[in-house]
Every structure is written in C-alpha cells, then in structure tokens.
TORFINU-738595 format. One record per residue (C-alpha): residue number from 1; residue in three letters; y, z, x. Coordinates in pm, 1 decimal. Layout:
BEGIN
ATOM   nr  rest         Y         Z         X
ATOM  NUM   ALA         Y         Z         X
...
REM end
This chain:
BEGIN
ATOM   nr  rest         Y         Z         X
ATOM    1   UNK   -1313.9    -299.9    -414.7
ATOM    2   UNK   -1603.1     -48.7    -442.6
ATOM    3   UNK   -1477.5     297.1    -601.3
ATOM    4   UNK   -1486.4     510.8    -275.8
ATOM    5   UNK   -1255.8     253.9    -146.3
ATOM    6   UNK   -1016.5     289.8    -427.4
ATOM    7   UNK   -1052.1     685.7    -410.1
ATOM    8   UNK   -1023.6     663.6     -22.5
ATOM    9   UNK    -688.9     441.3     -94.1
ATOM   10   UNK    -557.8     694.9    -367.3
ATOM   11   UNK    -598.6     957.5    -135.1
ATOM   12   UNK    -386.3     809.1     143.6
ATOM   13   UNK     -79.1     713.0    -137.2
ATOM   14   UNK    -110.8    1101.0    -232.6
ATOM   15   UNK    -123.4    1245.7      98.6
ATOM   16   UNK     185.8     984.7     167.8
ATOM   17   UNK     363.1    1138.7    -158.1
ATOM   18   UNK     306.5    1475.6     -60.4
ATOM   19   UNK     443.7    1478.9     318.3
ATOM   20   UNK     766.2    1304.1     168.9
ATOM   21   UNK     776.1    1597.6    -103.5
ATOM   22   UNK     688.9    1859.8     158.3
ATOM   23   UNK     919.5    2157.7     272.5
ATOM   24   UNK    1026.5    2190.7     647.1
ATOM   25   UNK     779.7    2404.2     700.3
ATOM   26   UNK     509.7    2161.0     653.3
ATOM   27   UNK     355.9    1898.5     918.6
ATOM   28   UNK     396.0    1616.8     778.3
ATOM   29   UNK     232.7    1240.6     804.5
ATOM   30   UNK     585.8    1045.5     873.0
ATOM   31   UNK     650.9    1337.2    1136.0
ATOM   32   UNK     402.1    1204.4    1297.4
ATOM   33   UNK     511.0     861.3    1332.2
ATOM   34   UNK     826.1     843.6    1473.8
ATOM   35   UNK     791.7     446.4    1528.3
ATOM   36   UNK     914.8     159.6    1259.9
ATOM   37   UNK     518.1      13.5    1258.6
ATOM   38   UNK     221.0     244.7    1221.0
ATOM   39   UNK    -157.0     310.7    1235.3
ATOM   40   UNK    -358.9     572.3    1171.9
ATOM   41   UNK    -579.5     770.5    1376.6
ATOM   42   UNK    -929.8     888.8    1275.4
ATOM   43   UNK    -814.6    1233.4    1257.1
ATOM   44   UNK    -552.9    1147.0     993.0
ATOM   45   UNK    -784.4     978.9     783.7
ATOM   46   UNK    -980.8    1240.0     784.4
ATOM   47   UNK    -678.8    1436.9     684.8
ATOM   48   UNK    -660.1    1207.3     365.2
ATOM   49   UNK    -957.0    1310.6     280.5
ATOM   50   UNK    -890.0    1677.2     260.7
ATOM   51   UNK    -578.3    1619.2       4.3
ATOM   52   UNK    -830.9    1490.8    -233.4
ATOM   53   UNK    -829.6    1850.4    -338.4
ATOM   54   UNK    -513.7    1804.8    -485.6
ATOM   55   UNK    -647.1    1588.1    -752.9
ATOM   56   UNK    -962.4    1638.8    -931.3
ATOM   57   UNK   -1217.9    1373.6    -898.6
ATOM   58   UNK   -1498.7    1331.1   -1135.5
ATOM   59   UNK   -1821.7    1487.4    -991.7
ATOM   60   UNK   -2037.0    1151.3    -974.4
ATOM   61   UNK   -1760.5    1026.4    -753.2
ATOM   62   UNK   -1777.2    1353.8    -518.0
ATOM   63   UNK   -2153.8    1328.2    -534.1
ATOM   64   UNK   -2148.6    1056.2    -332.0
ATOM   65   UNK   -1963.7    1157.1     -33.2
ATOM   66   UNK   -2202.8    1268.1     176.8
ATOM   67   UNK   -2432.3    1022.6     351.0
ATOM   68   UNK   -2164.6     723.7     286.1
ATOM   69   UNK   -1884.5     892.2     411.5
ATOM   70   UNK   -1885.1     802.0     781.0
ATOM   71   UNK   -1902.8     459.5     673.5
ATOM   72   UNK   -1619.8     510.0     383.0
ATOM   73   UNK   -1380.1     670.4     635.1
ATOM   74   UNK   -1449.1     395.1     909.8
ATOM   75   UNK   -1346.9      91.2     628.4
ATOM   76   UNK   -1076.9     320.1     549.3
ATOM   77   UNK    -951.5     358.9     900.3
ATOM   78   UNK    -996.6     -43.6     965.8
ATOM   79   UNK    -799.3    -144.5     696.9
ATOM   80   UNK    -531.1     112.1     750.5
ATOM   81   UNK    -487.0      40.0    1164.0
ATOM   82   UNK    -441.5    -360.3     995.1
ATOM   83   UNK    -173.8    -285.0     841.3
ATOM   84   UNK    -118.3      12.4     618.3
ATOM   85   UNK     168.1     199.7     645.1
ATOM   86   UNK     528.2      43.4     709.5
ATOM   87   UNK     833.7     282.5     744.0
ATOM   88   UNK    1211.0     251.3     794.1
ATOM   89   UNK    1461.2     441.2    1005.0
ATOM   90   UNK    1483.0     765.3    1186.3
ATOM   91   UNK    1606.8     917.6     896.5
ATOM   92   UNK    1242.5     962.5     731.3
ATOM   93   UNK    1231.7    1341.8     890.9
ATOM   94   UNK    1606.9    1428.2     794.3
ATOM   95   UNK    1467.3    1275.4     466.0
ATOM   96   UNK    1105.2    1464.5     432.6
ATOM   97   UNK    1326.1    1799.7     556.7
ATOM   98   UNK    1652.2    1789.3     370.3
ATOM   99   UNK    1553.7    1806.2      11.0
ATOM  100   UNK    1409.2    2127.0    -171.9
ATOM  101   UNK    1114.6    2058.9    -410.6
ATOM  102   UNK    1354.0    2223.7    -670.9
ATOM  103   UNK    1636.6    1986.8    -679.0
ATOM  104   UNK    1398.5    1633.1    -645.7
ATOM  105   UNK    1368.4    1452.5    -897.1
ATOM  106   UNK    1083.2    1173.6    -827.9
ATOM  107   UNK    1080.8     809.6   -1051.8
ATOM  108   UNK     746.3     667.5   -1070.6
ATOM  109   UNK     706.2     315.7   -1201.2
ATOM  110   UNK     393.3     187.9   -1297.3
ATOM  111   UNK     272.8     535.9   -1391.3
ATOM  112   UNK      19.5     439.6   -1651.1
ATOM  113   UNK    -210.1     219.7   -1375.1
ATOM  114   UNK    -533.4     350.1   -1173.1
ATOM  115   UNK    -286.1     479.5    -853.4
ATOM  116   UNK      -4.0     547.5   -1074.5
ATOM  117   UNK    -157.0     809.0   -1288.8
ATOM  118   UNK    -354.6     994.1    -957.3
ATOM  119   UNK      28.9    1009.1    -848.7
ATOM  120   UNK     178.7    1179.9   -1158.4
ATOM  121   UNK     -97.0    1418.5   -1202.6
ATOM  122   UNK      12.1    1509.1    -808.1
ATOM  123   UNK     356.2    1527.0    -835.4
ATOM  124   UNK     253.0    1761.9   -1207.3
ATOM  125   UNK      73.1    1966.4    -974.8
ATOM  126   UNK     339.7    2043.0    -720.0
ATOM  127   UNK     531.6    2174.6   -1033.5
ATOM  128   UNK     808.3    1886.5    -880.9
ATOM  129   UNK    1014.9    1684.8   -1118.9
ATOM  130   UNK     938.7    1352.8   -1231.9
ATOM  131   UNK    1047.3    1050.0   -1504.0
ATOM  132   UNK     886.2     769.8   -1590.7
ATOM  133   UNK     962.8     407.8   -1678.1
ATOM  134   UNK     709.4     311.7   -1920.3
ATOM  135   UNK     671.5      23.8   -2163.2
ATOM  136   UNK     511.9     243.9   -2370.1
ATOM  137   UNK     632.9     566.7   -2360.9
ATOM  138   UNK     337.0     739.5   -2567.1
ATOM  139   UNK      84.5     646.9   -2298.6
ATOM  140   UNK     276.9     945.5   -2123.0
ATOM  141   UNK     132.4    1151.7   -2386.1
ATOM  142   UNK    -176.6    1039.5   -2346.8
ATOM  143   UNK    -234.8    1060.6   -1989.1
ATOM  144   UNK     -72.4    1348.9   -1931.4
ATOM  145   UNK     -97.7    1544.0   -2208.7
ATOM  146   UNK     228.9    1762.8   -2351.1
ATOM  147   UNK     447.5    1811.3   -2081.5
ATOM  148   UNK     781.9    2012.7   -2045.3
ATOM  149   UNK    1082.0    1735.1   -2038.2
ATOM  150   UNK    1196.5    1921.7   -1764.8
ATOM  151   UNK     891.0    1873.5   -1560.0
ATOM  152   UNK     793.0    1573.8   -1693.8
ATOM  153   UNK    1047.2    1261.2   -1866.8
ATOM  154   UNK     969.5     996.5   -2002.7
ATOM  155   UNK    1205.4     686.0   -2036.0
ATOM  156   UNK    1110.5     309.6   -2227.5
ATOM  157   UNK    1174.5      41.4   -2001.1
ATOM  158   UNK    1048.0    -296.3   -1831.8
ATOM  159   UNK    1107.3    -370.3   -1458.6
ATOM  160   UNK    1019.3    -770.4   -1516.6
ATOM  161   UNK    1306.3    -740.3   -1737.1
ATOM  162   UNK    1661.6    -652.5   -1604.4
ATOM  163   UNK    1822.8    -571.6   -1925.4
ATOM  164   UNK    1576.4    -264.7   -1954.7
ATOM  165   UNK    1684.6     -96.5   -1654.4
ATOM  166   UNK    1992.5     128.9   -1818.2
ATOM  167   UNK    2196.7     320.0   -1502.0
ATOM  168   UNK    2100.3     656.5   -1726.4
ATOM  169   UNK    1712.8     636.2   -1598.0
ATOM  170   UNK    1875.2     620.3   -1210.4
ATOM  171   UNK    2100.6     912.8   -1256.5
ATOM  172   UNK    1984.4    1235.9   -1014.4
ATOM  173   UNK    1665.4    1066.5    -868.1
ATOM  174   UNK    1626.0    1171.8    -514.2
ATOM  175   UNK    1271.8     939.2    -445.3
ATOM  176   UNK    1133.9     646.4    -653.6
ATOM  177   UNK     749.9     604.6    -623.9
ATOM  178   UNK     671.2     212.0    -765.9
ATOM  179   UNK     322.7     157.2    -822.7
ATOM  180   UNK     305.5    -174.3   -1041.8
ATOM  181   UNK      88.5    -455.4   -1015.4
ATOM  182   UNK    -114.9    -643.3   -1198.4
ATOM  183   UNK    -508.5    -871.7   -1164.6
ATOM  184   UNK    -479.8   -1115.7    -844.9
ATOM  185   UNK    -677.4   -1345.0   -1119.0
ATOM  186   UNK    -592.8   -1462.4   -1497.9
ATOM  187   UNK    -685.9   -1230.0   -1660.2
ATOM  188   UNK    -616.8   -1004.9   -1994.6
ATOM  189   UNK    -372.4    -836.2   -1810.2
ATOM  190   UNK    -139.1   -1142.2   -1764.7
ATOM  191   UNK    -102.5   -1137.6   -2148.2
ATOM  192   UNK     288.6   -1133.9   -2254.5
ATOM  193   UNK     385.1   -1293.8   -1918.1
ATOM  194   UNK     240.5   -1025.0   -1674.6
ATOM  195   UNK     148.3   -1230.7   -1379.3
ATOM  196   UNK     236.2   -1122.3   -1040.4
ATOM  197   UNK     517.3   -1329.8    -993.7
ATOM  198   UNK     687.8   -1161.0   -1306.3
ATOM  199   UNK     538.4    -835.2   -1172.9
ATOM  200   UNK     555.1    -822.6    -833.7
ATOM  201   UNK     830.9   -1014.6    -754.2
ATOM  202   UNK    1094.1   -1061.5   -1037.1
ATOM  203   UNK     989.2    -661.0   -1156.3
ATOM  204   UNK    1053.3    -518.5    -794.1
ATOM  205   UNK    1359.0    -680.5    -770.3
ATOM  206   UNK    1513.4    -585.5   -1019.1
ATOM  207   UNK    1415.1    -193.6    -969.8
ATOM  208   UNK    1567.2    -223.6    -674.7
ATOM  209   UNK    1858.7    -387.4    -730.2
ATOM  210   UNK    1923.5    -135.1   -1037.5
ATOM  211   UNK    1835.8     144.6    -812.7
ATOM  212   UNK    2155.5     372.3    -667.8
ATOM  213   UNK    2271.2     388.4    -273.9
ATOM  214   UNK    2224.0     785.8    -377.8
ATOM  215   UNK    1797.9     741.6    -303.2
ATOM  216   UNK    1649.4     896.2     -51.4
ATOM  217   UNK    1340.0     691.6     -32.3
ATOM  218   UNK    1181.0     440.7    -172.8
ATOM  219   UNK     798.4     424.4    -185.1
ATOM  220   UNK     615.8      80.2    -242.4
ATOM  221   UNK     249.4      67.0    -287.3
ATOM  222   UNK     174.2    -267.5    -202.9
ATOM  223   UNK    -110.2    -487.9     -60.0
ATOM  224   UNK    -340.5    -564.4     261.9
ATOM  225   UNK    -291.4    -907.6     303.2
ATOM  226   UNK      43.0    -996.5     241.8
ATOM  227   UNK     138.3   -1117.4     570.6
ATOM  228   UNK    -169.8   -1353.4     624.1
ATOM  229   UNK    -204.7   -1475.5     285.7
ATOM  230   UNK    -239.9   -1833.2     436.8
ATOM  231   UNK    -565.1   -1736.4     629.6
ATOM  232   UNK    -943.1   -1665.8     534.3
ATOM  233   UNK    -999.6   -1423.1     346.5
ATOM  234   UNK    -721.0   -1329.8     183.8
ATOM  235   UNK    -616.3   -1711.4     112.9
ATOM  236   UNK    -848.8   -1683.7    -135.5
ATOM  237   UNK    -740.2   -1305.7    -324.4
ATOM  238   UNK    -378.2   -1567.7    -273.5
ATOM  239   UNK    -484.6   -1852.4    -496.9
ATOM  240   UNK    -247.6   -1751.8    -778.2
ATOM  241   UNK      31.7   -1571.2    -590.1
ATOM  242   UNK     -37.6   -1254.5    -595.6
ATOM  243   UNK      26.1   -1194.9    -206.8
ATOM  244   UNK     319.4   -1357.8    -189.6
ATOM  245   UNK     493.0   -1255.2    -468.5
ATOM  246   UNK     404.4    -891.0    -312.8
ATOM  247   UNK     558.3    -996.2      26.5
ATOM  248   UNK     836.3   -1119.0    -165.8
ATOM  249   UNK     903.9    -794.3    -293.2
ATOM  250   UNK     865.1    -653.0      11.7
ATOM  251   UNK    1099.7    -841.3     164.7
ATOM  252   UNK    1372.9    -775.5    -103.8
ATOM  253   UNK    1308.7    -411.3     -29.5
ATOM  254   UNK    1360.1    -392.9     330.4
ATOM  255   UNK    1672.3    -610.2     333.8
ATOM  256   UNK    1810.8    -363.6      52.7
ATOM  257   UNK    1936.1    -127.6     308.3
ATOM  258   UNK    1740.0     182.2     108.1
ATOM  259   UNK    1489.5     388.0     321.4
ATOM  260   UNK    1167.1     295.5     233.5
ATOM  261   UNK     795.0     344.6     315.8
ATOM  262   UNK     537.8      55.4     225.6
ATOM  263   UNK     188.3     139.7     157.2
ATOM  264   UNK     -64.2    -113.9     185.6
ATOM  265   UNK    -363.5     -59.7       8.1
REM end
C-alpha cells in the first residue's frame, strides 16, 4: 500500500468518526446513506479529502498531492465503490443526532497502530472523550503526550484475551472505535501469539461479546477483500488467514445485534 493510499484510507475512517460524533446540525456521511450497503460518490471522496485538515500530516506527504491526486482520489474511489463502507439499521441518524459531544464517551481499541493513533489525535481534537484499551498503557503517553484523564483514559487490557476485558472499561461508553490488526504475513509482529486469527478473530470477539447492549455504535475498521478471499488477488494477501479471520469477526459483529458501521480499508 503506497502512503497516499494509507493517508487517503485514514482520511475516510476520520471523516467516518467525525459524522458519527457530529451534532444535528451537521451533514453528515451516514445521512447520506440511508441504505444497509453503500458506495461512495466522487464528490464524497473528495469530501475525505478536505477532513484531512483535521489531522496534521507531515509536509513531504502534503507535498505530494498535487499532480498525483486525480489519480490518488480515483484508486480511492475504486476501492471504496468495491466495498467500503457497511452500515446497520435506520437507527444510524437517531444515533449520529441523539448524543451531545459532551456526554460521549468514545473506546478506541487498537489505539497505538498507524489508523488508530490518526483516530485519537481526532477524537483529542474535537475536545470529545475517549479511553483506551492498551497493552501497554505508557504508549498513551507517548503518543499522545500528557493528557487530562478526563479527556483522555487510559485502561491495560488485551482483547485476544477475555480475562482482560473487566466490565469497569465498558461502563458509560456511548461508541467503541476498534482498530486492531496485525501483518497479513509472519512477521515480528506475530511475536507473543499475535497472528490474525488471535487478533482478528478471537480479539474481536471477545470485545464484543464484553461490550454492553447500552452502545450506540460500534465502528470496525476492517479489510477490502474479505468477502473474496478465495479469488485472485486477494487469495494471495489470504495465504495465512488474515481475511478470513477478519470476515470472521465481521460476522460475529453483525449477528451481535449492536449497531455497527464496517470500514473497509
């Protein structure tokens, strides 16, 4: 995945986060979807683009946005009208509407990772309250700096491990954001049993089987792929798991009976 990808992806998880955070007052992306299965229109990617502001981007990565960005925005807008953006029940408006920045409270999991952080710096931003679940709670510290535990908590904890999820961390979360994942390929990052299936699959589930009826929404940033990992190309990204353990998860999620949105990036 070539960075302005990745950027290009970051941007449309963010402007995804915001519209759910937003006030009434606000047009919002899921307001403009009122259908289960969606795809997005030129105009809306370009409309990812512009929330980039919300984050700051290094300046060799805006440098390059000018004679590659037609081309960027049209990968962008292939992959998303694939399949990028899968949402559940009517209630997504009520949902985006009902809730006052002031009295959210947002769980992101998988916080410390390349979308994870971009999301926390967002949700920092927008002055809205967040926790993390973290297996190591200093990394908060150092990604984010010193933060007010009112803004920003910070609680130890291991999805692939059900024992770690505590009913405490769930109590007064409105929206849980779960950005975890780990290499498609062996890699360092499988070290201390952190494949995908222990990841993706056995992690998700139990998040949201530990997570309370109370949620508003549940966000899952997930993968292109997932549904075809049986066919050229993505057989190949497959050959360890790492699709279907993500369309596992999925799965688990929709039949939870939680509203959710799923994000494939």
């Amino acid at each position: 995945m070539t960075l302005e990808l990745f950027c290009g992806i970051v941007r449309v998880v963010l402007c995804c986060v915001s519209s759910f955070m937003a006030s009434s007052t606000t047009p919002t992306l899921p307001l403009a979807f009122p259908q289960r299965h969606h795809s997005v229109s030129h105009r809306q990617v370009l409309f990812f683009a512009k929330f980039s502001n919300k984050v700051s981007l290094s300046s060799s990565v805006a440098s390059k946005r000018s004679c590659k960005s037609k081309c960027f925005y049209a990968k962008v807008q292939n992959a998303l009208n694939e399949e990028a953006v899968e949402t559940q029940s009517s209630e997504l408006e009520e949902d985006t509407q009902s809730t006052p920045s002031s009295s959210k409270l947002v769980l992101v999991v998988g916080g410390s990772g390349g979308v994870g952080q971009l999301v926390v710096a967002s949700l920092l931003q927008q002055n809205i309250k967040s926790r993390l679940i973290l297996r190591n709670p200093e990394k908060a510290t150092e990604l984010f700096g010193e933060q007010d535990k009112e803004k920003l908590q910070v609680f130890k904890g291991d999805t692939r491990k059900q024992e770690d999820l505590d009913p405490s961390i769930f109590e007064g979360v409105t929206h849980v954001i779960c950005c975890t994942g780990t290499t498609a390929f062996p890699s360092r990052r499988w070290d201390d049993d952190n494949t995908p299936e222990r990841v993706d699959w056995v992690g998700l589930k139990n998040l949201v089987s530990a997570l309370p009826s109370s949620v508003k929404r549940v966000v899952l940033v997930s993968s292109i792929g997932v549904t075809k990992f049986n066919e050229l190309p993505w057989s190949i990204m497959n050959l360890f798991g790492v699709l279907k353990y993500k369309k596992m998860g999925e799965d688990f999620l929709r039949n939870s009976g939680l509203p959710f949105t799923i994000i494939r990036r």
